[in-house]
LOSELO-381073 format. One record per residue (C-alpha): x, y, z; residue number from 1. Coordinates in steps of 0.1 Angstrom, whole numbers, plus 2048, in hexadecimal, padded with zeros to 3 digits. Example, Ala and Ser with C-alpha at 12.3 -4.5 7.8 and 13.67 -1.06 7.14 Angstrom:
REM residues 2
+-----+-----+-----+-----+
:   x :   y :   z : seq :
+-----+-----+-----+-----+
: 87B : 7D3 : 84E :   1 :
: 889 : 7F5 : 847 :   2 :
+-----+-----+-----+-----+
REM end
This chain:
REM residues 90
+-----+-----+-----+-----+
:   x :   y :   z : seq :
+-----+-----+-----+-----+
: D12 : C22 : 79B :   1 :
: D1B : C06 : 786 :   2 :
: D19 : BEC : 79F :   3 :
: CF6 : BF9 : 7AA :   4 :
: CEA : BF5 : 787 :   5 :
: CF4 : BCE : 785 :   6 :
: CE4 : BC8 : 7AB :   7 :
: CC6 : BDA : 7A3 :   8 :
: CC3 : BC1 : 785 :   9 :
: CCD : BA8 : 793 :  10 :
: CAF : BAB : 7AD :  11 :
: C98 : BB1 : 798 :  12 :
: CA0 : B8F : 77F :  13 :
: CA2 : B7C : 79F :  14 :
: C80 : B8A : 7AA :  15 :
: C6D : B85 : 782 :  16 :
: C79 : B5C : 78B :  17 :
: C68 : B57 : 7A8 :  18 :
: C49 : B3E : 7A4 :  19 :
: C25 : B49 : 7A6 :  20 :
: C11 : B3D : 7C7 :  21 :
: BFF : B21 : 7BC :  22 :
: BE5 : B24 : 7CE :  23 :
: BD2 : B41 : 7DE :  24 :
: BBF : B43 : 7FE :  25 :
: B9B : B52 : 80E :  26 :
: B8A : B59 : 82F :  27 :
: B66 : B58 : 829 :  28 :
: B48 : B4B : 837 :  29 :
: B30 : B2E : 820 :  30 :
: B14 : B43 : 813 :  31 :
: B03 : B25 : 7FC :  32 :
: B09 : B01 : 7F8 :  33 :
: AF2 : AF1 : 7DC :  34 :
: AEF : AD6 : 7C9 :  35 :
: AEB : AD5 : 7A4 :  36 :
: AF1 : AB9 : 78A :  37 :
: B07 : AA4 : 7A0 :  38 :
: B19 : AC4 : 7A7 :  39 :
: B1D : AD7 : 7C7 :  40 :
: B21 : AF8 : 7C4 :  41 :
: B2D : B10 : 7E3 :  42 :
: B29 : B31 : 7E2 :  43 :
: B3B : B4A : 7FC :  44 :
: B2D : B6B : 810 :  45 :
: B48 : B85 : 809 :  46 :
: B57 : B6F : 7E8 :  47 :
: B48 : B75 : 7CA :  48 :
: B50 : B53 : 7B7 :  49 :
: B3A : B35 : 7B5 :  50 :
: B51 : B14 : 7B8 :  51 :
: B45 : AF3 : 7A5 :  52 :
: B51 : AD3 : 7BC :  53 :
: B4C : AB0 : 7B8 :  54 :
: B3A : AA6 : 7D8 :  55 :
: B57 : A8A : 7E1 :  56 :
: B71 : AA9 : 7ED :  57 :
: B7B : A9F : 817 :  58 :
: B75 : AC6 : 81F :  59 :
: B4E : ACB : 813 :  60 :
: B45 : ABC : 835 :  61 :
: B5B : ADE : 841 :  62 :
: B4A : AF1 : 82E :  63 :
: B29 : AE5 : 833 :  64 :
: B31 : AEB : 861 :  65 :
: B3A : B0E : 855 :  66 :
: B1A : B15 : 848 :  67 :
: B06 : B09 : 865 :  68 :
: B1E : B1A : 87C :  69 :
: B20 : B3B : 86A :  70 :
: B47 : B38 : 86D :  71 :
: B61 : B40 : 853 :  72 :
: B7A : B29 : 840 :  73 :
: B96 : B2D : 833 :  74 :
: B95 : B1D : 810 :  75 :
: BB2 : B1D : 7F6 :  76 :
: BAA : B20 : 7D0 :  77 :
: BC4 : B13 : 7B8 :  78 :
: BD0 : B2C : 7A0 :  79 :
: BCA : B19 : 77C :  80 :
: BAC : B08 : 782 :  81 :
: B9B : B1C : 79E :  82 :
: B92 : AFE : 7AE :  83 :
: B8F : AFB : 7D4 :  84 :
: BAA : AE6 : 7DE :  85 :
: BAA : AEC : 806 :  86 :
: B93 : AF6 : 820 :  87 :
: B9F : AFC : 843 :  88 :
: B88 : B06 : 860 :  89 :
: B6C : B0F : 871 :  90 :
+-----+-----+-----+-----+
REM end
Protein backbone atom coordinates (compact mmCIF):
# COMPACT_ATOMS: atom_id res chain seq x y z
CA UNK A 1 0.00 0.00 0.00
CA UNK A 2 2.95 1.93 0.86
CA UNK A 3 4.68 1.65 -2.35
CA UNK A 4 1.43 2.67 -4.25
CA UNK A 5 1.33 5.82 -2.24
CA UNK A 6 4.98 6.99 -3.34
CA UNK A 7 4.17 5.89 -7.22
CA UNK A 8 0.92 7.63 -7.15
CA UNK A 9 3.00 10.73 -6.04
CA UNK A 10 5.46 10.29 -7.84
CA UNK A 11 3.22 10.49 -11.07
CA UNK A 12 1.44 13.05 -10.17
CA UNK A 13 4.82 15.58 -9.40
CA UNK A 14 6.19 14.31 -12.65
CA UNK A 15 2.92 15.21 -14.44
CA UNK A 16 2.49 19.08 -12.35
CA UNK A 17 6.39 19.62 -14.27
CA UNK A 18 5.42 19.11 -17.55
CA UNK A 19 5.64 22.48 -19.69
CA UNK A 20 2.50 24.19 -20.96
CA UNK A 21 1.90 23.95 -24.97
CA UNK A 22 3.16 27.06 -26.16
CA UNK A 23 1.16 27.51 -28.67
CA UNK A 24 -2.45 26.49 -29.45
CA UNK A 25 -4.08 25.62 -32.67
CA UNK A 26 -7.57 26.32 -34.88
CA UNK A 27 -9.45 25.12 -37.95
CA UNK A 28 -11.53 27.80 -39.12
CA UNK A 29 -12.45 29.47 -42.14
CA UNK A 30 -11.49 33.81 -42.67
CA UNK A 31 -14.70 35.44 -42.02
CA UNK A 32 -13.15 39.34 -42.30
CA UNK A 33 -9.92 40.76 -43.28
CA UNK A 34 -9.85 44.67 -42.86
CA UNK A 35 -7.71 47.28 -42.73
CA UNK A 36 -7.50 49.82 -40.05
CA UNK A 37 -4.74 52.33 -38.97
CA UNK A 38 -1.97 50.41 -40.57
CA UNK A 39 -3.45 47.44 -38.92
CA UNK A 40 -4.97 44.32 -40.48
CA UNK A 41 -7.33 42.79 -38.54
CA UNK A 42 -8.74 39.10 -39.39
CA UNK A 43 -11.57 37.99 -38.04
CA UNK A 44 -12.64 34.05 -38.17
CA UNK A 45 -16.33 32.32 -38.93
CA UNK A 46 -16.63 29.84 -35.99
CA UNK A 47 -13.70 31.89 -33.67
CA UNK A 48 -14.82 34.46 -31.78
CA UNK A 49 -11.42 36.56 -31.49
CA UNK A 50 -10.46 39.45 -33.58
CA UNK A 51 -6.43 39.20 -34.21
CA UNK A 52 -4.39 42.66 -34.76
CA UNK A 53 -1.37 41.80 -37.47
CA UNK A 54 1.10 43.83 -38.84
CA UNK A 55 0.46 43.52 -42.58
CA UNK A 56 4.44 42.26 -43.24
CA UNK A 57 3.44 38.52 -41.63
CA UNK A 58 4.43 35.67 -44.86
CA UNK A 59 0.99 33.85 -44.07
CA UNK A 60 -1.75 36.94 -44.66
CA UNK A 61 -1.39 36.00 -48.38
CA UNK A 62 -2.85 32.41 -46.88
CA UNK A 63 -5.21 33.88 -45.29
CA UNK A 64 -6.29 36.24 -47.71
CA UNK A 65 -6.69 32.63 -50.62
CA UNK A 66 -8.81 31.19 -47.74
CA UNK A 67 -11.20 33.85 -47.91
CA UNK A 68 -11.73 33.88 -51.55
CA UNK A 69 -11.79 30.14 -51.54
CA UNK A 70 -14.14 29.66 -48.57
CA UNK A 71 -11.56 27.05 -47.16
CA UNK A 72 -10.32 26.69 -43.66
CA UNK A 73 -6.86 27.19 -42.09
CA UNK A 74 -5.34 25.95 -39.59
CA UNK A 75 -3.83 28.93 -37.66
CA UNK A 76 -1.83 28.67 -34.33
CA UNK A 77 -2.14 31.37 -31.63
CA UNK A 78 0.65 31.76 -29.10
CA UNK A 79 -0.33 31.34 -25.65
CA UNK A 80 1.09 34.83 -23.87
CA UNK A 81 0.53 37.19 -26.47
CA UNK A 82 -2.29 35.67 -28.56
CA UNK A 83 -0.65 36.58 -31.52
CA UNK A 84 -0.97 34.45 -34.73
CA UNK A 85 2.26 33.00 -35.24
CA UNK A 86 1.46 30.31 -38.05
CA UNK A 87 -0.98 29.73 -40.67
CA UNK A 88 -1.06 26.55 -42.68
CA UNK A 89 -3.51 25.74 -45.48
CA UNK A 90 -6.09 26.22 -47.65
Amino acid sequence: MKSMLVALLFTQLTWAEMPAPKTQSFTDSVYKIETANSKVRVSFKLHPSVYELTGNEPFLENLKKSQKLKKPVKFFVEQKTRKIVEVKGP
